[in-house]
N, C-alpha and C positions, 0 to 999 in steps of 0.2 A: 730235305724230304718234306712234305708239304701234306699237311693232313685236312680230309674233305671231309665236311661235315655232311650228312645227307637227313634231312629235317623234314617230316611228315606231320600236319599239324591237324587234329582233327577237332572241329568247330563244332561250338556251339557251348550251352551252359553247362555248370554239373548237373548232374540226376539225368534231367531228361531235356536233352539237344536238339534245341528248334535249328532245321536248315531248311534252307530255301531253294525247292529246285524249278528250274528256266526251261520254257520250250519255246524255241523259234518259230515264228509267226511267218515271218515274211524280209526279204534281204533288197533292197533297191538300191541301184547305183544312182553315183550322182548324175546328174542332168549337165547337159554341158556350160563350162564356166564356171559349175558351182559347186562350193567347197561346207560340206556342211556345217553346221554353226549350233543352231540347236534348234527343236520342234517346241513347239503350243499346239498341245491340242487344242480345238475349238472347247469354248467354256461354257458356250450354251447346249452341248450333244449334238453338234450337228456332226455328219460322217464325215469330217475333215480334220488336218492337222496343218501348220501353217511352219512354214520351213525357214531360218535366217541363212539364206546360202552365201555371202558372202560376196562375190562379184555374181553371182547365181541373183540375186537381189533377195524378195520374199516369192517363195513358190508356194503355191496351193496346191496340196494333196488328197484325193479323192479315196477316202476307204470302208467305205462300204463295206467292200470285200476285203478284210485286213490283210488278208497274203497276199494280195498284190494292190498295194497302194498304184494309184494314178495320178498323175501329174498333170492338172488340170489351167492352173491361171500361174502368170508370173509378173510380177512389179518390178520390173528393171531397175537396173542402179540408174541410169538415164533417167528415172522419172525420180529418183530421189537426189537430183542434183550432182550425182556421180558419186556422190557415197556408198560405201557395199555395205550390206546389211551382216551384224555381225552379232546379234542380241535379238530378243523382241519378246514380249508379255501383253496378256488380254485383257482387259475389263471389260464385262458387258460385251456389251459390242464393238468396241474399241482395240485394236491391236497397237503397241507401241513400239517402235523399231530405234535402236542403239545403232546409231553408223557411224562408219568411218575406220576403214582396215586399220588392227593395229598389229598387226603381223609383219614384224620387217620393219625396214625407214622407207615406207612411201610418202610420208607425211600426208593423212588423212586428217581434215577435221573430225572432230565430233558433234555428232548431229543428233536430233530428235526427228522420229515423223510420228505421225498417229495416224491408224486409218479406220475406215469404217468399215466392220463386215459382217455385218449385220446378214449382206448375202456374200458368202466367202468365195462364192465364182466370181464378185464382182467387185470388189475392194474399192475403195474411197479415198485417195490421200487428203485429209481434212485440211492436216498443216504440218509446217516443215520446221525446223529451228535449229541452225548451222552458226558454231562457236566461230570464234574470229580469230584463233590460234591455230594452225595448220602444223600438227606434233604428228597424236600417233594413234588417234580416232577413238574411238569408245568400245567399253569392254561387256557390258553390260547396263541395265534399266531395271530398278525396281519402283513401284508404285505405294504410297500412301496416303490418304484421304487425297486432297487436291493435287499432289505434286510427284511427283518425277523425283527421283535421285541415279542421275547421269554418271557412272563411274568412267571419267574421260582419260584415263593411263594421267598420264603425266600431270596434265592438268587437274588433277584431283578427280570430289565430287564437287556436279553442278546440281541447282538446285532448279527446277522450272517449273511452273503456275501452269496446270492442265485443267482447270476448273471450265474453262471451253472450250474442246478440241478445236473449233478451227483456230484458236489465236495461241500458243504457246507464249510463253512470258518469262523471260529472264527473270529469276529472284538474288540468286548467290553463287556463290563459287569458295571452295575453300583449300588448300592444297597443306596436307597435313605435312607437320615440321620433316621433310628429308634426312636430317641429320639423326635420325633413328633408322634400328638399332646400332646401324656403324657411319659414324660421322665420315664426312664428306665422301657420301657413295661414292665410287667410280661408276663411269656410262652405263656398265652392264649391272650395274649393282642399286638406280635412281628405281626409288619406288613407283608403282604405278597402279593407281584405283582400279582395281578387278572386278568385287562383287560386294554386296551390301544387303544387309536385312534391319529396317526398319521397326520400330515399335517403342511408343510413348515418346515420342518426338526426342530418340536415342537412336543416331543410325550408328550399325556395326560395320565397319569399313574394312575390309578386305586389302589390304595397301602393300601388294606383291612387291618383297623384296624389305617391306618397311613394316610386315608384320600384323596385327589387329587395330584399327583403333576407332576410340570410341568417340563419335560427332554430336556436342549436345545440337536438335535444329529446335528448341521452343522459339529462337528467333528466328524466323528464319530467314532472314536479310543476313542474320551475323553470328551463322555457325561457327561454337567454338568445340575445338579438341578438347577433352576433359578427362580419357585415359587411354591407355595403349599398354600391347601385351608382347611380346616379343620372347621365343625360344632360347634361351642362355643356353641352353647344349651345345647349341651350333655356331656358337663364337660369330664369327664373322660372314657364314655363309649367307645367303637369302635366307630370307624367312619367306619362302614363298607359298602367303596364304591366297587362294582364290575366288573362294565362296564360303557362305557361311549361313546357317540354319538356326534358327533360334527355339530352343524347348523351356520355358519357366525360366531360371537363372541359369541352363545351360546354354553355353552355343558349340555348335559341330562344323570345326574348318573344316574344309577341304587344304589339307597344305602341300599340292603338289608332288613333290616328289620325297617328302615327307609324309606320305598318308592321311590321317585323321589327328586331329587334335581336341580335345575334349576341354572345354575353358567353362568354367565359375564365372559367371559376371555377375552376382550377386552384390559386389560390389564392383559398379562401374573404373569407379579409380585406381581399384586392384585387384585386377582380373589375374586367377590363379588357374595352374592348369590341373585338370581332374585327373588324365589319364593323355597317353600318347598309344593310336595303336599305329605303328612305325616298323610297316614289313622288310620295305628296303635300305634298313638300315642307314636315311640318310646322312646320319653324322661318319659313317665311315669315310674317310680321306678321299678312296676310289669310287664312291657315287658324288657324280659334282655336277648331279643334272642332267646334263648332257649323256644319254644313254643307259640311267637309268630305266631301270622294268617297270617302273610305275612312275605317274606322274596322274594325281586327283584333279578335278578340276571343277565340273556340277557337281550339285548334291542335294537331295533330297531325301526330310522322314517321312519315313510312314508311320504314325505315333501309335497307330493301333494295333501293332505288333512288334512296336521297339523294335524300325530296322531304319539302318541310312544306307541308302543306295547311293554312289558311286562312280560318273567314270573316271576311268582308271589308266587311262592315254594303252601304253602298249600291254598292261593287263587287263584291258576292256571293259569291265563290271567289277566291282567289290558291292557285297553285299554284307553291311555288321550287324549284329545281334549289340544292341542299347539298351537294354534289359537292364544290365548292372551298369553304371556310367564309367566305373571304377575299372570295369575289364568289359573292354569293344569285343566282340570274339566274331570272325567269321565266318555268316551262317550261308555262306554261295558266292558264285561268281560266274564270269560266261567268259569264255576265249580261254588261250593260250599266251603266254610273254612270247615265244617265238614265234609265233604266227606272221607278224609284220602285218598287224592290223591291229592300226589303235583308233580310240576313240576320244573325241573332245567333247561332244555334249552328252547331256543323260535330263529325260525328262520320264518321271513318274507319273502315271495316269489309271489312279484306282491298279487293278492286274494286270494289267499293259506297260513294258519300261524301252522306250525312247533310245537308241543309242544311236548317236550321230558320228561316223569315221571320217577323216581326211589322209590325207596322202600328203606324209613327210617324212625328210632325215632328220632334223633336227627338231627337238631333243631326244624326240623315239624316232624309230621307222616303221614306217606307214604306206602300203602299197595299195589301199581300196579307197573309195571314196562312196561315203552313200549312209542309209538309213536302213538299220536293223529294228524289227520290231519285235519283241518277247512277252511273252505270259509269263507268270511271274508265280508261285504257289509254294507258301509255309506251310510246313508238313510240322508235326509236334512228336513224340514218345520213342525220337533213337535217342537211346542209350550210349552214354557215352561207353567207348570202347576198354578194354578191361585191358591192365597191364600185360599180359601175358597173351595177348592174343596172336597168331599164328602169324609170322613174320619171318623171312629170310634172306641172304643177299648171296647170289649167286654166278660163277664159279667163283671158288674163295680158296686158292688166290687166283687172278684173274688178269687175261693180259689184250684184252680189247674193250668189251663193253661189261658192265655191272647189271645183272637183271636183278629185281627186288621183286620178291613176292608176299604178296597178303592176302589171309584168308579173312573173310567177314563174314557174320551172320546176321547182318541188321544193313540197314541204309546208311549212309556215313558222307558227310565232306571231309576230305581232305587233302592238304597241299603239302607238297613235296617238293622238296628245293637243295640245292645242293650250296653252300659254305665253303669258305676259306677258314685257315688255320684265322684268318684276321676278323672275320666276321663277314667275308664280304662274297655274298650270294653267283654263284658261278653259272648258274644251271636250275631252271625248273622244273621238274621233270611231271607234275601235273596238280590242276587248282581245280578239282571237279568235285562232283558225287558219286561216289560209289555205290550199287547196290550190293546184295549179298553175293558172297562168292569167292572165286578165287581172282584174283590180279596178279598182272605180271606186268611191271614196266621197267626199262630200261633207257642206260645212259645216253645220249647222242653226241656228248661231248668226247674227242678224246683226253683220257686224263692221264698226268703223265707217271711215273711208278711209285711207289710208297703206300704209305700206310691210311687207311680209309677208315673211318667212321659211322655206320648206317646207324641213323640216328631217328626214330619215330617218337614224337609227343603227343599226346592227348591229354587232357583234364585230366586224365587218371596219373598219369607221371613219364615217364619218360624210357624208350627200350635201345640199348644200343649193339651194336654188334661188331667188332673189327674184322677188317677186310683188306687184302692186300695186291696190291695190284704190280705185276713184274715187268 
């Protein structure tokens, strides 16, 4: 007999529960060929966003009118040497582009371009810069002071001299020790440079499957590793971190299909972890990646209201409340796990959040392709919800579907997910906002007979109710 947990989580701090609620803007598919990757808004206000599509090349978007962005110029892979655009970031008037597919064994170099766009109808390639290793192309590009830090998958990071955009200039290259955290990876297990955030000539390397580590560059001919963080809960699994946000001596992974990770770097050589907020249980046996409900990947804070936005592959947006560093709590989100619309990029822009979907099986499924654009608004003074508040699970006992109902009197996020006896999440049955009222939702799963658990949590404690199903 097999007992289901059914788990209502209602977000946000004690006393008084900042949550974040989303309105849709504007929904565009992708343009043909092109798989979206992630947006740049323009950095100097001008009414455009600049798109990495991927074999798509970079597309220029015309928004004006934000509900319906227009699709105005496109920079072919053809003009980039046949690399697809898979990254890109602004300075100035400068756009920098990360190429070279690493999706799959096409074996893509990784590449640099820089362009000019100054008039973003009319884009510039200044200069180009193509690695001489033909692996599995590049993941990402962040910028500081004069240089480029190239996150090329396999090839580590690369280091290159931008101090003139028309001349790119080879500096270093560094490929952190592999044989962390589990000596002699297997194929699917070889780390690969994802995402990186620079500061005080300390870059924090994202090194998917190999965990955090830390790259001193004061040389910068002769980057050395000097510390590295890695997960001990998950034995031998990936550590798969992706991106990474830096606050004071905190930094905020993104780890995949692990959620959030919350890391101390206070000390470089021994980076401690503050806090894990880890929805989909990834140390359970039965999430092994491959089809988990969530998989992070961008991320960005918003420091002036302690929030890290999120995506969240087939859960779309997570939106955490960073207020306490100690406890992440979730203050919003957009989509559904079953929808079969996930997302890979997420770009933050002042009240505006970016989400970029592609269309895939593996490791979620994914049947859209294109650019979602949301407003984004923290509301302050719901109260968290009080133990005893109006909750029920009905017919009981029951021999098809379970409906649940709640009553509220105030605004509320809450998510609601259905468990195994083992821990391991079956069913989502919703990750919204609720306004005041009554709700009623209901199972879609069939489940099969025994004994049930309606289980709702908030800050205030925990209500549960049996329920049995024939």
């Amino acid at each position: 007999m097999k007992l289901i947990v059914i788990a209502a989580f209602a977000t946000g701090a004690y006393g008084q529960a900042p949550s974040v609620s989303l309105q849709l803007l504007s929904e565009t598919p992708a343009a043909a060929q092109a798989t979206p990757q992630t947006v740049v808004r323009d950095a100097s206000g001008k009414p455009y966003f600049y798109l990495a599509a991927k074999a798509g090349g970079l597309q220029v978007y015309d928004i004006q009118n934000i509900a319906q962005p227009m699709l105005k110029k496109v920079v072919s892979v053809s003009q980039l040497s046949g690399l697809e655009v898979m990254n890109a970031t602004q300075r100035g008037d400068y756009l920098y582009l990360a190429l070279g597919n690493f999706f799959g064994n096409n074996g893509q170099k990784p590449g640099l371009a820089i362009l000019d766009v100054s008039d973003p109808l009319s884009p510039v390639i200044k200069s180009k810069w193509i690695w001489n290793v033909q692996d599995k192309g590049s993941a990402s590009v962040t910028l500081s002071g004069n240089y480029a830090y190239l996150c090329a998958m396999t090839q580590g990071l690369i280091l290159l001299d931008i101090a003139e955009p028309d001349s790119i200039k080879f500096v270093s290259q560094i490929i952190p020790d592999p044989d962390f955290p589990v000596p002699n990876p297997s194929a699917a297990h070889v780390p690969n440079a994802r995402g990186v955030a620079v500061r005080d000539d300390i870059a924090y390397l994202c090194y998917d499957a190999g965990g955090l580590r830390v790259i001193n560059v004061t040389d910068k001919v002769n980057p050395v590793e000097t510390g590295r963080y890695a997960n001990s809960v998950l034995g031998d699994k990936p550590i798969a971190f992706n991106n990474v946000v830096l606050d004071g001596n905190t930094a905020f992974v993104a780890a995949d299909y692990c959620g959030m990770e919350v890391l101390n770097i206070s000390d470089t050589s021994n980076i401690t972890q503050v806090s894990w907020w880890n929805p989909w249980q990834c140390q359970s046996p039965t999430n092994i990646w491959v089809g988990s409900p969530g998989h992070t990947n961008q991320i960005s804070l918003e420091p002036a209201n302690h929030l890290i936005f999120m995506s969240s592959a087939q859960s779309e947006l997570s939106i955490l409340d960073v207020s306490d560093i100690a406890q992440p709590k979730l203050a919003g989100g957009y989509g559904a796990t079953n929808d079969q619309l996930g997302t890979w990029g997420m770009t933050l822009d002042g009240n505006h959040v970016f989400l970029t979907y592609i269309t895939a099986a593996i490791p979620f499924v994914s049947t859209w392709a294109g650019v979602k654009i949301l407003e984004w608004e923290k509301t302050t003074g719901v109260e968290d919800l009080p133990l005893d508040f109006p909750f029920k699970a009905y017919p009981n006992p029951f021999s098809s579907r379970l409906n649940l109902e709640f009553s509220l009197d105030r605004r509320v996020a809450l998510q609601i997910r259905l468990f195994d006896l083992e821990g391991n999440m079956v069913e989502e049955m919703a990750n919204d906002t609720f306004e005041a009222g009554i709700h009623t939702l209901s199972t879609k799963k069939d489940l099969p007979a025994g004994i049930y658990m309606a289980h709702i949590r908030n800050a205030a404690g925990v209500i549960y109710q049996k329920i049995v199903k024939y």
